[in-house]
KOLRO-128118 format. One record per residue: residue number from 1; residue in one letter; x, y, z of N, C-alpha, C, O in turn. Coordinates in steps of 0.1 Angstrom, whole numbers. Layout:
residues N
R:seq:type:nc1:nc2:nc3:cac1:cac2:cac3:cc1:cc2:cc3:oc1:oc2:oc3
R:NUM:a:X:Y:Z:X:Y:Z:X:Y:Z:X:Y:Z
...
//
This chain:
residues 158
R:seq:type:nc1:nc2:nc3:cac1:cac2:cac3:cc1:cc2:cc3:oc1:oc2:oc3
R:1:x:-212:367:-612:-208:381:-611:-193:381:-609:-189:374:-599
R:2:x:-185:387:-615:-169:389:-618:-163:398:-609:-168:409:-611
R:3:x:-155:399:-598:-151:407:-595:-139:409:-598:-132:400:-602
R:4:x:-134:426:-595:-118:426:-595:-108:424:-582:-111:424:-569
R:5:x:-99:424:-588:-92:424:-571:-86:439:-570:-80:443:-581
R:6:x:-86:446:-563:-83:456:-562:-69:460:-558:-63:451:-552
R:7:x:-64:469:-560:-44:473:-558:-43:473:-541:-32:474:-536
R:8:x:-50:472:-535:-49:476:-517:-46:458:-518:-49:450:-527
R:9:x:-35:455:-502:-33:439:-503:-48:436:-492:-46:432:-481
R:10:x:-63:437:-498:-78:434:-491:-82:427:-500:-78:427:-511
R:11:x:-90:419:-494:-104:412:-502:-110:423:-508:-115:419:-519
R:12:x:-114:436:-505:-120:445:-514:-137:444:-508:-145:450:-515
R:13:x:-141:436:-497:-149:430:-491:-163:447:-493:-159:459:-494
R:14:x:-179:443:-494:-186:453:-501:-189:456:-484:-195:466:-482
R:15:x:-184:448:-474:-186:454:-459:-182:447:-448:-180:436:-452
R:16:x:-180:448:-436:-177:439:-425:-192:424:-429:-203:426:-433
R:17:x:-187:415:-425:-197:403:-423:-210:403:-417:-222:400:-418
R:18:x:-198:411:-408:-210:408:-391:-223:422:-395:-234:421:-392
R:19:x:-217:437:-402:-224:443:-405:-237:439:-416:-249:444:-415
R:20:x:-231:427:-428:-242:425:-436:-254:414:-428:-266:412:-431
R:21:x:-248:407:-417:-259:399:-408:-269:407:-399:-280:402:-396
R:22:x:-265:418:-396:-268:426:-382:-276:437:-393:-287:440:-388
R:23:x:-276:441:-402:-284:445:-412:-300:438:-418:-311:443:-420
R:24:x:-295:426:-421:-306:417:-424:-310:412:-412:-321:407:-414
R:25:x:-307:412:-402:-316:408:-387:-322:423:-384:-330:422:-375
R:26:x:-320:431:-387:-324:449:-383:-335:448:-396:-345:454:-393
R:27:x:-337:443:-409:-347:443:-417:-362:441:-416:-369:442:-426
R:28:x:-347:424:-406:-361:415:-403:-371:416:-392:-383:413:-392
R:29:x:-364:421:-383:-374:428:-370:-385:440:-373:-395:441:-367
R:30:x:-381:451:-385:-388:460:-390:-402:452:-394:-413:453:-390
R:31:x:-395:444:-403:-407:436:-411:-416:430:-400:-428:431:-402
R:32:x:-409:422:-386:-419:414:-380:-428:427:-374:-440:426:-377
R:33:x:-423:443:-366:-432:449:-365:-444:456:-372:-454:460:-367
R:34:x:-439:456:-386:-448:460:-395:-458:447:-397:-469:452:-397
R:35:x:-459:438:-398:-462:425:-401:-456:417:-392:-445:411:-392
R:36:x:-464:417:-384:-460:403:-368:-467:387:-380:-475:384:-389
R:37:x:-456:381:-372:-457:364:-379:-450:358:-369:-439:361:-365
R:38:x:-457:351:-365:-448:337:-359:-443:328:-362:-449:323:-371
R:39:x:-433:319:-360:-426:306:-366:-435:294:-358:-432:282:-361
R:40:x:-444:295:-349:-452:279:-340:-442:271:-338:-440:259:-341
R:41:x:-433:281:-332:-419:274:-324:-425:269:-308:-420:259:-302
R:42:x:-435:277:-304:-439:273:-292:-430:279:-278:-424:289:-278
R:43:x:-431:270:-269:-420:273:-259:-403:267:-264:-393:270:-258
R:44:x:-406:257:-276:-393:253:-280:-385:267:-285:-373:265:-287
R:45:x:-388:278:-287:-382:284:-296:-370:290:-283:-359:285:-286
R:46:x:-369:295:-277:-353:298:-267:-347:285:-266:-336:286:-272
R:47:x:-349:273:-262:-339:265:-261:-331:263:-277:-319:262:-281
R:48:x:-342:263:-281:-335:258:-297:-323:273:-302:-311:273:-306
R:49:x:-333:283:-300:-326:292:-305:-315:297:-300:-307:301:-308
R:50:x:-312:297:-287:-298:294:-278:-291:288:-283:-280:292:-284
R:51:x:-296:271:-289:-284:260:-289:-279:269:-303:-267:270:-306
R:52:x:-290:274:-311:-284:275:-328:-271:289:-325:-260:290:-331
R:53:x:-276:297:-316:-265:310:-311:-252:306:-306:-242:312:-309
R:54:x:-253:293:-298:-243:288:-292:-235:283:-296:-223:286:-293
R:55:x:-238:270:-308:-231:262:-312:-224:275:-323:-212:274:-322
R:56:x:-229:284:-332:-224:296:-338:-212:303:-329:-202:306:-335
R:57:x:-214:306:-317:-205:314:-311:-191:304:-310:-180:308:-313
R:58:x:-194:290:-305:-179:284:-301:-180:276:-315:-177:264:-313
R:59:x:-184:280:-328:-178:280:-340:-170:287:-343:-160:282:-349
R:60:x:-170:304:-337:-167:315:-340:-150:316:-330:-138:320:-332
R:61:x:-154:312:-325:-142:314:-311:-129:301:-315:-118:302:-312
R:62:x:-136:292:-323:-128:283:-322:-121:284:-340:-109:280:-344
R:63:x:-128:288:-347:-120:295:-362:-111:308:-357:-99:307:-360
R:64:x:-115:320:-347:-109:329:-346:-92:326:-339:-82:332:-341
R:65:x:-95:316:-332:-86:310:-327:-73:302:-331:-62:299:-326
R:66:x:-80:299:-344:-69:294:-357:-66:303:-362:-55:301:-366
R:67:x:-70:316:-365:-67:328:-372:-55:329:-364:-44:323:-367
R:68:x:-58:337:-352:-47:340:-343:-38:332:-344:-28:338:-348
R:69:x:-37:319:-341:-23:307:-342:-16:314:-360:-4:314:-361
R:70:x:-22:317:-369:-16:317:-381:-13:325:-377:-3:321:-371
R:71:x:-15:339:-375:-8:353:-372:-13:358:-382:-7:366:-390
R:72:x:-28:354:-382:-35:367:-399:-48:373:-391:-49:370:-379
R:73:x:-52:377:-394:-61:388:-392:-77:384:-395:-79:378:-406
R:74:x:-91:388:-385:-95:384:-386:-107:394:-396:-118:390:-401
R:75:x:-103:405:-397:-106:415:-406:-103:416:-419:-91:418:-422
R:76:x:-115:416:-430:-115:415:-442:-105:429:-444:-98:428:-454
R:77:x:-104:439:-439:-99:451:-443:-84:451:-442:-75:458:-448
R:78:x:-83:441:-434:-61:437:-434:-57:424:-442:-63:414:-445
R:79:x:-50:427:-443:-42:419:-454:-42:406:-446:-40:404:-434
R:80:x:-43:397:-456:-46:380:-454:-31:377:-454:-24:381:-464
R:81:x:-24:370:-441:-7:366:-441:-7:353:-439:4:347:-438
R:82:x:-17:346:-439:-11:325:-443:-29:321:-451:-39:328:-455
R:83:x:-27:312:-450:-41:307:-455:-43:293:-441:-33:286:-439
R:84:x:-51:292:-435:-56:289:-429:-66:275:-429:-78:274:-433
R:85:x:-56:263:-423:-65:250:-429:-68:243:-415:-78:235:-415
R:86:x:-62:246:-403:-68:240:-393:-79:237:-388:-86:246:-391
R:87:x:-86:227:-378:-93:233:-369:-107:233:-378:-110:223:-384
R:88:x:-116:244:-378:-126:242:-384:-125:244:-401:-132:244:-410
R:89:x:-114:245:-399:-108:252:-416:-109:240:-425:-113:238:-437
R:90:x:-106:233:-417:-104:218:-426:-118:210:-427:-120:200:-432
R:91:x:-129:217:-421:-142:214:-432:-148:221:-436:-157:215:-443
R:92:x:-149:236:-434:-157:243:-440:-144:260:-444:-137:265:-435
R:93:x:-143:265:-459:-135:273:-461:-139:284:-455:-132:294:-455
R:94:x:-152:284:-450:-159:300:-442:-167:297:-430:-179:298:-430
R:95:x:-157:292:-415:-167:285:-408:-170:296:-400:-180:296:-392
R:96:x:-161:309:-402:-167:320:-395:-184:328:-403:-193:335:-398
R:97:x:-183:323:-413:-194:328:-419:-207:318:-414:-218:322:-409
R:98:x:-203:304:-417:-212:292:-410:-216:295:-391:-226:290:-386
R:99:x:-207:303:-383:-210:309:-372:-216:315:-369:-222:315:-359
R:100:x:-215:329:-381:-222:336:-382:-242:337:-384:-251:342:-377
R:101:x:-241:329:-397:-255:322:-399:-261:313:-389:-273:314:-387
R:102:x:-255:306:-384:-260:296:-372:-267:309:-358:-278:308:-352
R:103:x:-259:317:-358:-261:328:-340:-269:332:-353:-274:321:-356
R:104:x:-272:340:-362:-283:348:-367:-293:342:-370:-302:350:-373
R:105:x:-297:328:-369:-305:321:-371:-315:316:-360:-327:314:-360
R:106:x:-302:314:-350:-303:312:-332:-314:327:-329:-325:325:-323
R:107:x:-311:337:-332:-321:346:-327:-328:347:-332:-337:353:-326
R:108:x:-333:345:-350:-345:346:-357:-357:334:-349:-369:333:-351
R:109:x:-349:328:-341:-363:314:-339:-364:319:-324:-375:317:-319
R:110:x:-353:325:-315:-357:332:-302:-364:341:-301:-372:340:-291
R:111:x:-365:352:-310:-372:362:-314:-389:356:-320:-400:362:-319
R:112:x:-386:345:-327:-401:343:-328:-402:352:-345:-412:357:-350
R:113:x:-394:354:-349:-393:359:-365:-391:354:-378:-380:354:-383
R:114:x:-401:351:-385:-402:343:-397:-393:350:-408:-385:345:-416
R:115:x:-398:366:-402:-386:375:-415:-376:375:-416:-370:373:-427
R:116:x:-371:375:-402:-357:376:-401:-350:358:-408:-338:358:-413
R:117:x:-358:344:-406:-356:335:-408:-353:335:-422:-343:330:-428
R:118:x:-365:342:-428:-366:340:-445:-353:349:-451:-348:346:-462
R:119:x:-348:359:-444:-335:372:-450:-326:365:-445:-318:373:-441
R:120:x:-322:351:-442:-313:346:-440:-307:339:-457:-296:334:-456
R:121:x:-312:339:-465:-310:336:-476:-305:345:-481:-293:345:-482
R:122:x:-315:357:-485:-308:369:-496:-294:378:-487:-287:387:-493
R:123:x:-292:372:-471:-275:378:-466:-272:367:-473:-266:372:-483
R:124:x:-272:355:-474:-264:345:-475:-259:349:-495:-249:345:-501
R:125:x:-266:354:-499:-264:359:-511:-256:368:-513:-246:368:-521
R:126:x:-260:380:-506:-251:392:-504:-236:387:-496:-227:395:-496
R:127:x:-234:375:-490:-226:372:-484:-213:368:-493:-201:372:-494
R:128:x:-223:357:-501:-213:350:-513:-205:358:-522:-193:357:-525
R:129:x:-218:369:-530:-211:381:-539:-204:392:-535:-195:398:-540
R:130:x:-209:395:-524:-199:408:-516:-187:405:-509:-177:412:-507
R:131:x:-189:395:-506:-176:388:-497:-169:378:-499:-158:380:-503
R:132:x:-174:365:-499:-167:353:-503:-162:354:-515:-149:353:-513
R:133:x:-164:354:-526:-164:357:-543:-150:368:-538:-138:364:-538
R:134:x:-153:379:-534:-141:385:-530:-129:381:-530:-119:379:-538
R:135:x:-133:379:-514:-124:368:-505:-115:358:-517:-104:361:-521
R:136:x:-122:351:-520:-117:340:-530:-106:343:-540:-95:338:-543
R:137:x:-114:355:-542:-104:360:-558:-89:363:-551:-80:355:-553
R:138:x:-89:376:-541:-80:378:-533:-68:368:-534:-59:369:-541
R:139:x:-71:358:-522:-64:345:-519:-62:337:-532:-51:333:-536
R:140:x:-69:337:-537:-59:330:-553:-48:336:-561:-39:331:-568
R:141:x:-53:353:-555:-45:357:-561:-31:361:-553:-21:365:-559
R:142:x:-31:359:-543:-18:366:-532:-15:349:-527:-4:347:-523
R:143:x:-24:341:-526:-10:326:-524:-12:318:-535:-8:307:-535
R:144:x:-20:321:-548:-18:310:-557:-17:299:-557:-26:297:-548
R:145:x:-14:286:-562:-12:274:-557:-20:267:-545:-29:258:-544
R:146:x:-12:275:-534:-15:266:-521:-31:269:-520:-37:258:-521
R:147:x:-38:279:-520:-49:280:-517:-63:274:-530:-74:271:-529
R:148:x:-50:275:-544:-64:265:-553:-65:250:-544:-76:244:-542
R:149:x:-52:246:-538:-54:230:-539:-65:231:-524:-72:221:-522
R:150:x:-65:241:-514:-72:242:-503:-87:245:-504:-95:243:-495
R:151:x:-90:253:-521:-98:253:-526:-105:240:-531:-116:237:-534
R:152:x:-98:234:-532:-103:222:-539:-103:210:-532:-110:201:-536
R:153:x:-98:210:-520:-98:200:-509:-109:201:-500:-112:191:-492
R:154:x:-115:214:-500:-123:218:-487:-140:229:-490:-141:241:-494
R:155:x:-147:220:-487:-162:230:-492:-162:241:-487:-155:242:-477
R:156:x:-167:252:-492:-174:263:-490:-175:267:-476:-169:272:-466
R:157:x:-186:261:-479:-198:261:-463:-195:248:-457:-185:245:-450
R:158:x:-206:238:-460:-199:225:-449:-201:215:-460:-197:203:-458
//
């Protein structure tokens, strides 16, 4: 799927991040009420699902944290001012997205929700085409260069 880049200096993003996760976890709890399912996580499922919340949160804290040192913004809706290789940057090009998925994941197995487990895919879809793909185009197009070779140096996801 092709997108454009749009005349505003944005990714053109189809919504905040945290909105397209908090959507598909709001699906998935619908679905478990309508249709209760369990994952036979047992009593493992809070510890686990904590660590998966946790280790997502001081993902989150510790990319945001490089944002801040660049002086860019952590909102798709403001304009991107360096490109960002530090820190968790230097192995994953979207570790806030990878933080994201990890805490939304963390509470699909706390919760005891298969649905919400399984709609971790089709966000991760809506993530790539609405946002990343975006994202991408954006930054190639406003630093050029520096960001193909950061593109090309550093995965996606992990």
């Amino acid at each position: 799927m092709a997108t454009e880049r749009n005349d505003r200096d944005t990714a053109g993003v189809i919504a905040p991040p945290p909105l397209i996760y908090l959507g598909f976890l709001a699906l998935g709890l619908a679905l478990d009420y309508l249709w209760p399912a369990g994952l036979a996580t047992g009593g493992a499922r809070y510890p686990a699902g904590l660590a998966l919340f946790a280790l997502g949160g001081a993902i989150f804290a510790f990319a945001l944290r490089q944002l801040r040192r660049a002086g860019t913004s952590l909102e798709p809706r403001k304009p991107t001012t360096a490109v960002v290789t530090g820190g968790p940057y230097r192995l994953s090009r979207n570790p806030i997205y990878v933080a994201l998925s990890l805490a939304y994941l963390g509470l699909a197995v706390a919760a005891d929700n298969p649905w919400a487990a399984a709609l971790l895919a089709p966000a991760l879809a809506v993530m790539h085409y609405g946002v990343i793909a975006r994202e991408e185009l954006y930054l190639e197009g406003k630093f050029g260069d520096e960001y193909l070779r950061y593109k090309a140096s550093v995965r996606r996801w992990l």
